[in-house]
PQR file with spaces between the fields and no chain letter, atoms N, CA, C, O and H, PARSE charges and radii, in Angstrom:
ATOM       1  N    UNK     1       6.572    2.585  -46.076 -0.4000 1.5000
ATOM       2  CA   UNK     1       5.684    3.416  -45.286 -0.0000 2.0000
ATOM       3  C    UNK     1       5.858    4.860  -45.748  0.5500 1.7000
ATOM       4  O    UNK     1       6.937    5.400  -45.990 -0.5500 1.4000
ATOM       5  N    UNK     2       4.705    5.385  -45.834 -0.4000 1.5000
ATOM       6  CA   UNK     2       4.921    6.741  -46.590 -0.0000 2.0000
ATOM       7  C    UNK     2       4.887    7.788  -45.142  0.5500 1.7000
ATOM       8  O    UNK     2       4.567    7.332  -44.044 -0.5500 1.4000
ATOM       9  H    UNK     2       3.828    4.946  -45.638  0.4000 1.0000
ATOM      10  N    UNK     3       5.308    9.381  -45.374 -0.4000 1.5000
ATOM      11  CA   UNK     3       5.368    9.990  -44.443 -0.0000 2.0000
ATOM      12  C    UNK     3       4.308   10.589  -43.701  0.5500 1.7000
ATOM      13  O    UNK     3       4.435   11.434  -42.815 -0.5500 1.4000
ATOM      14  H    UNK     3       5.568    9.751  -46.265  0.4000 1.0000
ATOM      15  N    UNK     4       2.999    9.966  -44.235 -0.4000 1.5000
ATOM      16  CA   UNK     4       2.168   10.567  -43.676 -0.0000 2.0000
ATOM      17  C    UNK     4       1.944    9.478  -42.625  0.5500 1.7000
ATOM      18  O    UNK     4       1.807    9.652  -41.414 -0.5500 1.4000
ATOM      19  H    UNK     4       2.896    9.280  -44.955  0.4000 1.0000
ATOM      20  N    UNK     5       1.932    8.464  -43.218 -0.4000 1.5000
ATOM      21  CA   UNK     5       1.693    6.883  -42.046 -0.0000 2.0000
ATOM      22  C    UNK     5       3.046    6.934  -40.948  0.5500 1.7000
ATOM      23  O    UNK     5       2.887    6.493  -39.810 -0.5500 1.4000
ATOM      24  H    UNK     5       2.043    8.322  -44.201  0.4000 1.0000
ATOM      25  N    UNK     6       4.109    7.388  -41.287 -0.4000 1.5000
ATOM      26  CA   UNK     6       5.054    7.889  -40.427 -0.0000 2.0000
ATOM      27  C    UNK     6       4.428    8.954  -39.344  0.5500 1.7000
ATOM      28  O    UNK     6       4.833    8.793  -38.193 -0.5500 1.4000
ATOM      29  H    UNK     6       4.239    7.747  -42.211  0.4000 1.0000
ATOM      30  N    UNK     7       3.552    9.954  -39.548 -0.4000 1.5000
ATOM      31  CA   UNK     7       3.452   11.261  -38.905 -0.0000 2.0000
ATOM      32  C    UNK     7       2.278   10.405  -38.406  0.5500 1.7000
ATOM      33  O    UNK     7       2.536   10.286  -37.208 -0.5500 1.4000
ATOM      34  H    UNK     7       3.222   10.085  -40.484  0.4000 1.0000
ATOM      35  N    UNK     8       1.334    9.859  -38.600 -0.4000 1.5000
ATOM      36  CA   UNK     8       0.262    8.986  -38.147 -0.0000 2.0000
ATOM      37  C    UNK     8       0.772    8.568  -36.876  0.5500 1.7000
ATOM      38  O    UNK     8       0.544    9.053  -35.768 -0.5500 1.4000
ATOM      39  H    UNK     8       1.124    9.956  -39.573  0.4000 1.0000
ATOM      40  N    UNK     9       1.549    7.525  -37.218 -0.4000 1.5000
ATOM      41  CA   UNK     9       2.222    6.757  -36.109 -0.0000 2.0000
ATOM      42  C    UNK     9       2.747    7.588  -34.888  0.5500 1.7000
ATOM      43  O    UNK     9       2.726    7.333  -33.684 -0.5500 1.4000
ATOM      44  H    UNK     9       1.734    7.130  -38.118  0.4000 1.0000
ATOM      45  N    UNK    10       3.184    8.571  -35.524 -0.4000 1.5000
ATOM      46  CA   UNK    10       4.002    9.518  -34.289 -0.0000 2.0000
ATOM      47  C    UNK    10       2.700   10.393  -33.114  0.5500 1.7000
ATOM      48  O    UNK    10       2.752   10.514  -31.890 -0.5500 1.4000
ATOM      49  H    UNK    10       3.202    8.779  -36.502  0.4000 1.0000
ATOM      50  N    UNK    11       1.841   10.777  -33.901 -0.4000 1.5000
ATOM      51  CA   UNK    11       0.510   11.635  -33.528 -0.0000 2.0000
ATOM      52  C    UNK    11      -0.172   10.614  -32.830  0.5500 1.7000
ATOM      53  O    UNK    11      -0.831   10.962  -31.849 -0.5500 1.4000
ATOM      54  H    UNK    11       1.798   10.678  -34.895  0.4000 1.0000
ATOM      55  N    UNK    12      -0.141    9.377  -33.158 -0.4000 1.5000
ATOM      56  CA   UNK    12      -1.141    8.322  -32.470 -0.0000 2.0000
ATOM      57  C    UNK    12      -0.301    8.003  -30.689  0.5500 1.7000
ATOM      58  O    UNK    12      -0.616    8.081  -29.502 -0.5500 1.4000
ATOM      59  H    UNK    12       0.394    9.095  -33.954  0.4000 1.0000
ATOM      60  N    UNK    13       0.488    7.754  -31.249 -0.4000 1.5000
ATOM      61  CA   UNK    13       1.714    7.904  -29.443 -0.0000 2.0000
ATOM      62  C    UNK    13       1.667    8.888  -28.744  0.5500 1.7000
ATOM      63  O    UNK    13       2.079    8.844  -27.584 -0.5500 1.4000
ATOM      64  H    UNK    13       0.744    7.691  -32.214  0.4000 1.0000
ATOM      65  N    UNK    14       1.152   10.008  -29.291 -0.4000 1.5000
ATOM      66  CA   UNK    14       1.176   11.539  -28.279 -0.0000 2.0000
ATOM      67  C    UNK    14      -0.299   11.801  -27.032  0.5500 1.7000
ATOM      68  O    UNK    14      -1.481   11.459  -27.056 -0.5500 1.4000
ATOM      69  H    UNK    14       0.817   10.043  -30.232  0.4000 1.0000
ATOM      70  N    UNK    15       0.424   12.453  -26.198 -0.4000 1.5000
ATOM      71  CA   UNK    15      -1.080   12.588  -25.716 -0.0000 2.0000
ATOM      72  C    UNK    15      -1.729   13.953  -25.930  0.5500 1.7000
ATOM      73  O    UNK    15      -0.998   14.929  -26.101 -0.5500 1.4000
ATOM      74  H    UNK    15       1.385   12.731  -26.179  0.4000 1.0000
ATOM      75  N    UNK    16      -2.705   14.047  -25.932 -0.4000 1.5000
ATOM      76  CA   UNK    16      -3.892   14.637  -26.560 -0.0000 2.0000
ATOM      77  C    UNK    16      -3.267   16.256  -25.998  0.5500 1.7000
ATOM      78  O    UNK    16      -2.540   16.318  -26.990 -0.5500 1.4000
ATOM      79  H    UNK    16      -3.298   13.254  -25.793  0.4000 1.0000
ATOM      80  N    UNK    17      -3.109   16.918  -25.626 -0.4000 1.5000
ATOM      81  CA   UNK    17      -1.660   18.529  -25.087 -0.0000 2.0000
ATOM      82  C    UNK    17      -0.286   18.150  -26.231  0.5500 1.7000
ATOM      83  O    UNK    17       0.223   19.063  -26.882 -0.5500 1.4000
ATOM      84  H    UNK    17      -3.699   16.867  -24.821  0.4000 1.0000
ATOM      85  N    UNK    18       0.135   16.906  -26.338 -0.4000 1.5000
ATOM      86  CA   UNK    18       1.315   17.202  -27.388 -0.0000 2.0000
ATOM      87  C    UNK    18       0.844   17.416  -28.663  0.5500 1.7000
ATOM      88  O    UNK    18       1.334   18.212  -29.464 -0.5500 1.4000
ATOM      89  H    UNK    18      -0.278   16.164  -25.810  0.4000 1.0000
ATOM      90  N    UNK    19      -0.598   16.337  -28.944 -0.4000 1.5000
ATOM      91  CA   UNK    19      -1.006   16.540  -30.190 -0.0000 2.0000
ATOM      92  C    UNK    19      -1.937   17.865  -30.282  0.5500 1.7000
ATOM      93  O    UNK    19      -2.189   18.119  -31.459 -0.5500 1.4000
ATOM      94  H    UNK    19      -0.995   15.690  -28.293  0.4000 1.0000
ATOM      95  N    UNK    20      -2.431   18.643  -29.507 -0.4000 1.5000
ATOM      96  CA   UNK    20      -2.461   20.184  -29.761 -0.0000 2.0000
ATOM      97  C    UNK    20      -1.141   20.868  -29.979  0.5500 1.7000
ATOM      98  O    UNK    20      -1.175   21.429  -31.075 -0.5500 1.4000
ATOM      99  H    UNK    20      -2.226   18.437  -28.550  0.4000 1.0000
ATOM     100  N    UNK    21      -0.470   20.970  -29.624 -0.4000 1.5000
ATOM     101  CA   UNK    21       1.041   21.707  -29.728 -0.0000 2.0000
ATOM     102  C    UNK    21       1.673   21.302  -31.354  0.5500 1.7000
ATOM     103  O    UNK    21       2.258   22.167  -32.008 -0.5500 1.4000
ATOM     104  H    UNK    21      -0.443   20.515  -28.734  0.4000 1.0000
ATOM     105  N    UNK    22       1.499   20.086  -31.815 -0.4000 1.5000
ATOM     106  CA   UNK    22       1.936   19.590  -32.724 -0.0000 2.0000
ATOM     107  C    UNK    22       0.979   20.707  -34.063  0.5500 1.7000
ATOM     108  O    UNK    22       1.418   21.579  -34.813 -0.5500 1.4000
ATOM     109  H    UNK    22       1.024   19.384  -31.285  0.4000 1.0000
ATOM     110  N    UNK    23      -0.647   20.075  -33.847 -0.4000 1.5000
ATOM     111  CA   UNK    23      -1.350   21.088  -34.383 -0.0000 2.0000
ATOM     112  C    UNK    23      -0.752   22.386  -34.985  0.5500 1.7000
ATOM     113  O    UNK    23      -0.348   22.859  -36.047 -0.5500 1.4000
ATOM     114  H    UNK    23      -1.003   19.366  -33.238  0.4000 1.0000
ATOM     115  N    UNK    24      -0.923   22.660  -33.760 -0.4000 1.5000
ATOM     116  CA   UNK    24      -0.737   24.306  -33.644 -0.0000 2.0000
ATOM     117  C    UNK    24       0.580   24.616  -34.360  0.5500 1.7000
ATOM     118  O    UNK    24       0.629   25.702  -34.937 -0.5500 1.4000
ATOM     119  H    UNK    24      -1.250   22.275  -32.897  0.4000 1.0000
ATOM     120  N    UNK    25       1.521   23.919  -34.400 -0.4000 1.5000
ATOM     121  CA   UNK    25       3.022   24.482  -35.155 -0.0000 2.0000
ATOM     122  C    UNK    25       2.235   23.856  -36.343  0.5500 1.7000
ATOM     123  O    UNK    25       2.730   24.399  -37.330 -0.5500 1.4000
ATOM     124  H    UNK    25       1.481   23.036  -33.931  0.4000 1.0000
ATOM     125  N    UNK    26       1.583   23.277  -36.627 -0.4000 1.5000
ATOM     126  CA   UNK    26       1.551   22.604  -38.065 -0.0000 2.0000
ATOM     127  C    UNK    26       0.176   23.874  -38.960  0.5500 1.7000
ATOM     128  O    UNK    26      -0.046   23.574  -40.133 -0.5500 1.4000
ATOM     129  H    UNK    26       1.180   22.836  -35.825  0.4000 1.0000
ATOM     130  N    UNK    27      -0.475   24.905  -38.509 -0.4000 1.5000
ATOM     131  CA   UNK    27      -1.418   25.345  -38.571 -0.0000 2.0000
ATOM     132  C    UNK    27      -0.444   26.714  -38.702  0.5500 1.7000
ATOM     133  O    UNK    27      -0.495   27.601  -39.553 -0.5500 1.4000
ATOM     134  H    UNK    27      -0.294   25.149  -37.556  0.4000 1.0000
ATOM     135  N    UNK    28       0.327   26.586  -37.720 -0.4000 1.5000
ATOM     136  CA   UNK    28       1.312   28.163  -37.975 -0.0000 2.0000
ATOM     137  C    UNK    28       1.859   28.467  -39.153  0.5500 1.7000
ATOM     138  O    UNK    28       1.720   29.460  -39.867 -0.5500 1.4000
ATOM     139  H    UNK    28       0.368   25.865  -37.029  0.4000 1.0000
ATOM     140  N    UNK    29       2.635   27.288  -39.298 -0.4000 1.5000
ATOM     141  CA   UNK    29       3.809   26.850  -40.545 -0.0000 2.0000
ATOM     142  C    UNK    29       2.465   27.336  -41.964  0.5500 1.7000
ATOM     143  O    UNK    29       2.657   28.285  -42.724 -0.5500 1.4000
ATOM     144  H    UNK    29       2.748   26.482  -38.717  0.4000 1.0000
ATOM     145  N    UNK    30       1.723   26.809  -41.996 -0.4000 1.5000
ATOM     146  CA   UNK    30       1.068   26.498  -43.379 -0.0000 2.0000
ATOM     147  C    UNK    30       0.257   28.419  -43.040  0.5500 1.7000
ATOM     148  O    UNK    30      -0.205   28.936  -44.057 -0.5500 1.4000
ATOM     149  H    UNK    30       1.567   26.038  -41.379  0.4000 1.0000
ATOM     150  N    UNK    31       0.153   29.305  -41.657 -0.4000 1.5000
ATOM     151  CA   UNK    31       0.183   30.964  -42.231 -0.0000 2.0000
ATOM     152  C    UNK    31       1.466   31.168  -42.569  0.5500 1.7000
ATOM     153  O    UNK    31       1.604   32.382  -42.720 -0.5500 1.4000
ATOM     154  H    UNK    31       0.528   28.885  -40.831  0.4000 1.0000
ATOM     155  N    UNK    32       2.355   30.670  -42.741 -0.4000 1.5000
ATOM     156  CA   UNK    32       3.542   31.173  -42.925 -0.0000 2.0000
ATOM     157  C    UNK    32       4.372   31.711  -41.626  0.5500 1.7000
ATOM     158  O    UNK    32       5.489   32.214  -41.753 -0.5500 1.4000
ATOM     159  H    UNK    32       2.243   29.684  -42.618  0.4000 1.0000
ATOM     160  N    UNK    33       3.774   31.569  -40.463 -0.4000 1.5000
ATOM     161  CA   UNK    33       4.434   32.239  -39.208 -0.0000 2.0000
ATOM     162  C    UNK    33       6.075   31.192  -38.935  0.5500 1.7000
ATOM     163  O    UNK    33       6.044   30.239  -39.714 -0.5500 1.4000
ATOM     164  H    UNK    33       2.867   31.161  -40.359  0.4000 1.0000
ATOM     165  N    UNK    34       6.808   31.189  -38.444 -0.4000 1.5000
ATOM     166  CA   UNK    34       7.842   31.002  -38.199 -0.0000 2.0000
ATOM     167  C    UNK    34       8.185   30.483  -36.985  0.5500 1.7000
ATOM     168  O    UNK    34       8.462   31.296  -36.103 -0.5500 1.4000
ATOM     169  H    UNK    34       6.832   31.963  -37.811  0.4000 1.0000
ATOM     170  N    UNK    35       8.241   29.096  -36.687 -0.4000 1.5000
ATOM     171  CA   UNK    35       8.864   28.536  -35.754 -0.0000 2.0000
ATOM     172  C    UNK    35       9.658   28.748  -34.011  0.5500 1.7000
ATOM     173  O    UNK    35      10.853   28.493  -34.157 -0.5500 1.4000
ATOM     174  H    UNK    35       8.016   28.436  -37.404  0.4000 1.0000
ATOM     175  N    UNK    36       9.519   28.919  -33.308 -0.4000 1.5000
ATOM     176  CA   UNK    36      10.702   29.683  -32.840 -0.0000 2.0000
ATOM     177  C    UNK    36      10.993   28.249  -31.797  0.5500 1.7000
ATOM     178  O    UNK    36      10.230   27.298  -31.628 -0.5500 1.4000
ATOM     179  H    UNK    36       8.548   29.125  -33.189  0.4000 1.0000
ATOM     180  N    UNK    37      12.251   28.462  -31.241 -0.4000 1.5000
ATOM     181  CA   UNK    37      11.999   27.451  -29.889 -0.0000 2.0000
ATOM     182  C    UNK    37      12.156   27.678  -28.672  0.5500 1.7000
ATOM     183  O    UNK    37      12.234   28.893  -28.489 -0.5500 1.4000
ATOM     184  H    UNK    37      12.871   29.234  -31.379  0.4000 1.0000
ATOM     185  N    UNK    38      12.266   26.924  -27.469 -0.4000 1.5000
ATOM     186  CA   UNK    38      12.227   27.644  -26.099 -0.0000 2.0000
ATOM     187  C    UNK    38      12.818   28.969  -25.628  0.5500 1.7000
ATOM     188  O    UNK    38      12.598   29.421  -24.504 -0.5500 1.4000
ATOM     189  H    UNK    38      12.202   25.937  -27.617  0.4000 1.0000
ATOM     190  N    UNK    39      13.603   29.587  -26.570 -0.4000 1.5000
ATOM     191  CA   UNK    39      14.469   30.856  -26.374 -0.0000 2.0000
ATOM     192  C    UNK    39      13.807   31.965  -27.410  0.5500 1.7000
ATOM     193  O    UNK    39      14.233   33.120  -27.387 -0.5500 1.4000
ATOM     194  H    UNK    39      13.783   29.220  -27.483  0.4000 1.0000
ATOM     195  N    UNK    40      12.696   31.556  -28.368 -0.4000 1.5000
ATOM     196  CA   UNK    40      12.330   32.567  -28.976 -0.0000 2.0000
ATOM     197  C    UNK    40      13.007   32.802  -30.490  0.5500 1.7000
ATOM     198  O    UNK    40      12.818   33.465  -31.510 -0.5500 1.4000
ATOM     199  H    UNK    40      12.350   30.618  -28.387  0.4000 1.0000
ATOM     200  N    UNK    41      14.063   31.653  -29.855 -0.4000 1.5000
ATOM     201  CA   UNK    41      14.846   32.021  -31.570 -0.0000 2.0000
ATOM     202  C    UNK    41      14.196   31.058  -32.985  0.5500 1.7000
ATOM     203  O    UNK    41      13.814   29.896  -33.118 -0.5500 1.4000
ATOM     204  H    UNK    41      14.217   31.114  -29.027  0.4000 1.0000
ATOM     205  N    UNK    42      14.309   32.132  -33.802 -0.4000 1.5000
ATOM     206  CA   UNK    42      13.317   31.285  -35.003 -0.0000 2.0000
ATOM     207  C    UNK    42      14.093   30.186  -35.534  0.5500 1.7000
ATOM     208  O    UNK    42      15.323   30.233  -35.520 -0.5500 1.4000
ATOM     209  H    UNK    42      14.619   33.076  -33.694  0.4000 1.0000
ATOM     210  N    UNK    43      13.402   29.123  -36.037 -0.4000 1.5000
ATOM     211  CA   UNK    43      14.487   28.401  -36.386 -0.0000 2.0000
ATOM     212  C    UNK    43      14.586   28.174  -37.683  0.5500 1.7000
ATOM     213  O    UNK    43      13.625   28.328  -38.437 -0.5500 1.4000
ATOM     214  H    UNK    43      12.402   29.085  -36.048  0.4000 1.0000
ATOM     215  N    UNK    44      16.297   27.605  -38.266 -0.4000 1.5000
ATOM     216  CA   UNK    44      16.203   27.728  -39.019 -0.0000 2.0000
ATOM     217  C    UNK    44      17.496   29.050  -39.678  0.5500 1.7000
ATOM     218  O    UNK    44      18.219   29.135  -40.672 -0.5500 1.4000
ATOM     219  H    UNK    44      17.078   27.480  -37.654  0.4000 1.0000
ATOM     220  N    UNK    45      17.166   30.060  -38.225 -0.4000 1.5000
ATOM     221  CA   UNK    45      17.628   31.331  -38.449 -0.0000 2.0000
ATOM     222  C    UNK    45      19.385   31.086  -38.349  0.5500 1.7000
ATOM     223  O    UNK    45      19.918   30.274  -37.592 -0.5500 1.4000
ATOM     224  H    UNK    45      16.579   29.991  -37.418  0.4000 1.0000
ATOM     225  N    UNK    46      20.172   32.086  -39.399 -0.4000 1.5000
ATOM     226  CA   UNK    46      21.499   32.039  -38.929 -0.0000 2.0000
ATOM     227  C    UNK    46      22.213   32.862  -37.725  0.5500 1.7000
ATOM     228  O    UNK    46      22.205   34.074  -37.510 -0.5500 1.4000
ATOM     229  H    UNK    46      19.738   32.744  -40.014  0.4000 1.0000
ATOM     230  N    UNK    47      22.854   31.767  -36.989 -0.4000 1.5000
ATOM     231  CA   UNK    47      23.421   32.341  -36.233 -0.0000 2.0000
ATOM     232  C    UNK    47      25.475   33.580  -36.450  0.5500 1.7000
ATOM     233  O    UNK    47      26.664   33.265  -36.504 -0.5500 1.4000
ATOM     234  H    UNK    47      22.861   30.782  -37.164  0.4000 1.0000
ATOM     235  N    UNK    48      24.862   34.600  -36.481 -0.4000 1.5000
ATOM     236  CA   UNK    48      25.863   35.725  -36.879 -0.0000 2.0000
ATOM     237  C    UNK    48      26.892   35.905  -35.772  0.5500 1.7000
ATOM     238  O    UNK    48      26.526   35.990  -34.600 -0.5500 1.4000
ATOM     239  H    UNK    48      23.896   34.855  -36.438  0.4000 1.0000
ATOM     240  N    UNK    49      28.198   35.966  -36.131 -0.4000 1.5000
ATOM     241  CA   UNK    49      29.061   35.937  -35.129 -0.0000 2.0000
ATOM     242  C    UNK    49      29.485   35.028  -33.934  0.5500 1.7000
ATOM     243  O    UNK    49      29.947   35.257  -32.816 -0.5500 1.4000
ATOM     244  H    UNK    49      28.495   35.897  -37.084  0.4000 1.0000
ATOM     245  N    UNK    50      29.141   33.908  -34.621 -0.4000 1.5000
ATOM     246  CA   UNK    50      29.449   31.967  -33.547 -0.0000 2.0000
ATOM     247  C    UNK    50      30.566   32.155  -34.201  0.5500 1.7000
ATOM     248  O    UNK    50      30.870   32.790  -35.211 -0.5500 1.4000
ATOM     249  H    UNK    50      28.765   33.722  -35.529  0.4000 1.0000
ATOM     250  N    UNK    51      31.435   31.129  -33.043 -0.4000 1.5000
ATOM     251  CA   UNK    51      32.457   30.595  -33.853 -0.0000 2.0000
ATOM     252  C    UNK    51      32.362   29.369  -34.198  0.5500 1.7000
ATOM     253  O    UNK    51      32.489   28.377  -33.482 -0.5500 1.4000
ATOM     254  H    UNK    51      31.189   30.612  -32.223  0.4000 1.0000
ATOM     255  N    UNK    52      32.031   29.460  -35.815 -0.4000 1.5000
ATOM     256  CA   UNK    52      31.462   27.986  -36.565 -0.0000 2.0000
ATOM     257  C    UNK    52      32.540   26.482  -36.049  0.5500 1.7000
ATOM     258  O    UNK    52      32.403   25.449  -36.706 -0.5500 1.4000
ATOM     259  H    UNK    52      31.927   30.267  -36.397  0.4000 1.0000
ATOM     260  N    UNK    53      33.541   26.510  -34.879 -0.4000 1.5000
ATOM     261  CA   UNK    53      34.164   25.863  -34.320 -0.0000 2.0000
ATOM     262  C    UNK    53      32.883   25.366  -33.150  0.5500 1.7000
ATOM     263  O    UNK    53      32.537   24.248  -32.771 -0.5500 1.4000
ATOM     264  H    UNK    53      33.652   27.349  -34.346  0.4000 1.0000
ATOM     265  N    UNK    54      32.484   26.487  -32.869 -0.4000 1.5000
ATOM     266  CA   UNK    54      31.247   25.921  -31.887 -0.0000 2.0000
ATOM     267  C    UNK    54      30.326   24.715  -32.045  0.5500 1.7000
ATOM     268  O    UNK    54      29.955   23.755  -31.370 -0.5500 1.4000
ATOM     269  H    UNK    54      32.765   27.396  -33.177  0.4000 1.0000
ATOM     270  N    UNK    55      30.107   25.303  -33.447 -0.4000 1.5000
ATOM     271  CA   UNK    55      28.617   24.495  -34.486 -0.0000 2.0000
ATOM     272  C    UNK    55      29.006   23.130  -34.987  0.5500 1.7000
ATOM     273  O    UNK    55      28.241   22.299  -35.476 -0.5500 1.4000
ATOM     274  H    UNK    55      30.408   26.083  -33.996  0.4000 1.0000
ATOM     275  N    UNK    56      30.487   22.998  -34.772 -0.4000 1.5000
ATOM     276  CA   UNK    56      30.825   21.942  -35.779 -0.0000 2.0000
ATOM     277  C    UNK    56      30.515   20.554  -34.830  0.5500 1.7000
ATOM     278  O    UNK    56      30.659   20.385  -33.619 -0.5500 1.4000
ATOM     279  H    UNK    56      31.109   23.674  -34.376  0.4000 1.0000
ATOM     280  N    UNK    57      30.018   19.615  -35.919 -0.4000 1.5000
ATOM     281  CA   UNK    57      29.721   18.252  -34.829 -0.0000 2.0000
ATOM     282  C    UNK    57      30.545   17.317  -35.166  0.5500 1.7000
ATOM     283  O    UNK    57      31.034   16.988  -36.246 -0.5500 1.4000
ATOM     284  H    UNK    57      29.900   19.752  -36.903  0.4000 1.0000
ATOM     285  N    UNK    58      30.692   16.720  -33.540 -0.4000 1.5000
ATOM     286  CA   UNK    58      32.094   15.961  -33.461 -0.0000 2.0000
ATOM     287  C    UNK    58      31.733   14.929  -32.460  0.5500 1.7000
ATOM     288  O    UNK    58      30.774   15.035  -31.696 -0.5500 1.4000
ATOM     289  H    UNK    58      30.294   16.987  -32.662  0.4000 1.0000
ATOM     290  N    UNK    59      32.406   14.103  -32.494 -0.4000 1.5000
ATOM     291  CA   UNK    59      32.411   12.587  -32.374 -0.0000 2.0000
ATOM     292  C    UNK    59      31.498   11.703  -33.434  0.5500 1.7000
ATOM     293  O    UNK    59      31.175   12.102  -34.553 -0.5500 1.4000
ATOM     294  H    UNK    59      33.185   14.017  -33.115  0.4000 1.0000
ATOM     295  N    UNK    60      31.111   10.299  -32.803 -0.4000 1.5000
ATOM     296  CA   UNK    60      29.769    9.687  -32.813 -0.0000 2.0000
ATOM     297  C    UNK    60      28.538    9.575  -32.843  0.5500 1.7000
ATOM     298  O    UNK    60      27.966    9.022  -31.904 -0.5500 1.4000
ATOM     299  H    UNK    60      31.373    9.975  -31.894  0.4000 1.0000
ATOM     300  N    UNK    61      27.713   10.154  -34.112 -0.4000 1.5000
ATOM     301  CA   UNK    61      26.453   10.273  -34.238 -0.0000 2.0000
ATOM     302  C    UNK    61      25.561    9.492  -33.145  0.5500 1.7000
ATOM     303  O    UNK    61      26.020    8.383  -32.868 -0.5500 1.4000
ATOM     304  H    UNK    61      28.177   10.603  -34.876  0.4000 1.0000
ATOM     305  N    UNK    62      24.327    9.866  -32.439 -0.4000 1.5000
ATOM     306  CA   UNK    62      24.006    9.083  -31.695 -0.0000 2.0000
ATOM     307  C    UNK    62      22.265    8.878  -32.573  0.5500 1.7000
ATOM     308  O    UNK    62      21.506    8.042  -32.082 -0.5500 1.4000
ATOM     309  H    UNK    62      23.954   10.767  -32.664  0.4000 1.0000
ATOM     310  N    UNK    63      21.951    9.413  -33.400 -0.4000 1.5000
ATOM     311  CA   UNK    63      20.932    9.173  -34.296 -0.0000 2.0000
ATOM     312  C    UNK    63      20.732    8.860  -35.138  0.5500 1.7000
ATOM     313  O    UNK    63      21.844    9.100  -35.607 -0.5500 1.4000
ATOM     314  H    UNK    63      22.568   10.092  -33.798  0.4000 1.0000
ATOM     315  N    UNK    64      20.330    8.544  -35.755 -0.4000 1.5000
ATOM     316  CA   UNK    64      20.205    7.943  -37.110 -0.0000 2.0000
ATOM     317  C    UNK    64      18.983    8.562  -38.249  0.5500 1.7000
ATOM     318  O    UNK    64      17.808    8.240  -38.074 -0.5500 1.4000
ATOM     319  H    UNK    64      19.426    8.348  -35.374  0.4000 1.0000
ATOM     320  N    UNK    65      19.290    9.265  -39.150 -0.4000 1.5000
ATOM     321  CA   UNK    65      17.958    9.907  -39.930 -0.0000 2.0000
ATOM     322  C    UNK    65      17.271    8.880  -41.165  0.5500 1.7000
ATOM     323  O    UNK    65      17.971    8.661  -42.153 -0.5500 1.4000
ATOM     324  H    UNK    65      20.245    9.527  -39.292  0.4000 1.0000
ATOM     325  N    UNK    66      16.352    8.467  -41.110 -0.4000 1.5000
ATOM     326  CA   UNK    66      15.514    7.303  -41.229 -0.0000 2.0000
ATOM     327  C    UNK    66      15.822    7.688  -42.622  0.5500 1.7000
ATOM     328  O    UNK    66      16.249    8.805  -42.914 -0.5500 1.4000
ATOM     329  H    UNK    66      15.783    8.645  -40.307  0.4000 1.0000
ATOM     330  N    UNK    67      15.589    6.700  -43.521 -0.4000 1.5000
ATOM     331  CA   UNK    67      16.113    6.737  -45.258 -0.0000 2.0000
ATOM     332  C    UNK    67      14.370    7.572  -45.323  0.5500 1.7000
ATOM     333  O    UNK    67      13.429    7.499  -44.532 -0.5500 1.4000
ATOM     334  H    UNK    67      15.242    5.793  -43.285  0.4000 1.0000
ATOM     335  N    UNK    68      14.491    8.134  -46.294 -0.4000 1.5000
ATOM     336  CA   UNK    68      13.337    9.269  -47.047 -0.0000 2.0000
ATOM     337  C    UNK    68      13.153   10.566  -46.278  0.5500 1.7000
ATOM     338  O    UNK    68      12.326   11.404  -46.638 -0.5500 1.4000
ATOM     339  H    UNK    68      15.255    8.193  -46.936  0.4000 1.0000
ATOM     340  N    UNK    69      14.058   10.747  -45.043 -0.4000 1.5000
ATOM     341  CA   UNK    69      14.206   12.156  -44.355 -0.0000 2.0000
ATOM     342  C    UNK    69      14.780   13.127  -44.714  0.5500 1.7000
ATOM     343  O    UNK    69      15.574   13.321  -43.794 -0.5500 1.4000
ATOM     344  H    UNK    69      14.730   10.066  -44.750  0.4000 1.0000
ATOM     345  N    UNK    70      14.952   14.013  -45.553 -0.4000 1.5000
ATOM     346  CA   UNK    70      15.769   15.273  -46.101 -0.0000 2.0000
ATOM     347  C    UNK    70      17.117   15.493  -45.456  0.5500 1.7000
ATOM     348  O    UNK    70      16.875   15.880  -44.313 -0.5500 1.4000
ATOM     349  H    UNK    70      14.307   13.855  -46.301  0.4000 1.0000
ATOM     350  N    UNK    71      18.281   15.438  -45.624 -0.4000 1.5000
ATOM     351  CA   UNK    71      19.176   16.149  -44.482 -0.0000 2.0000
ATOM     352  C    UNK    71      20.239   16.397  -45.258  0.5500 1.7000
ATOM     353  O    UNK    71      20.188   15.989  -46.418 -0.5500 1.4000
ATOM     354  H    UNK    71      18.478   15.124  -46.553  0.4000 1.0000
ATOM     355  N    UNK    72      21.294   17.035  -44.850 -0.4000 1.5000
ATOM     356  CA   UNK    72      22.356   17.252  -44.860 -0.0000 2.0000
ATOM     357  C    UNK    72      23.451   16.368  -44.476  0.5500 1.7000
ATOM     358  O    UNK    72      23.698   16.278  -43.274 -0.5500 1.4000
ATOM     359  H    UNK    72      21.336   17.367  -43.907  0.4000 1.0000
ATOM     360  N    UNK    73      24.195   15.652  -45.373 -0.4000 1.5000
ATOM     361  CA   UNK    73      25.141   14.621  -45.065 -0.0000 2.0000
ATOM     362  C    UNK    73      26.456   15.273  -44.877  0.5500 1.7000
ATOM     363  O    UNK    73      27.446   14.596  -44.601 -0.5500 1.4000
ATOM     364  H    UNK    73      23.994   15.725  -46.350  0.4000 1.0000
């Protein structure tokens, strides 16, 4: 399944307010505008002065990133 039949699938489950919202970040992204999330913070952005003890993830993954998803192992 390619990622567009992936994003298909996902857009077809939404209701018609998520799939505007979805839009709309997908219409932003491609002016180049920048993401932000419920706090305004862009994402993506580094966080300066955490203590990367904070950030670090620990225990038991509870997700799983589907094989052909980009990530960081």
């Amino acid at each position: 399944m390619t990622v567009k039949e992936q994003l298909q699938l996902v857009v077809a489950g939404m209701s018609e307010a998520e799939a505007e919202q979805a839009l709309a970040l997908v219409n932003g992204a491609r002016a180049g505008a920048t993401p932000v999330d419920v706090y305004g913070t862009a994402w993506g952005q580094v966080l300066y002065g955490v203590d990367p003890a904070t950030l670090t993830a620990t225990g038991t993954p509870t997700i799983q990133i589907p094989p052909g998803i980009p990530h960081i192992a």
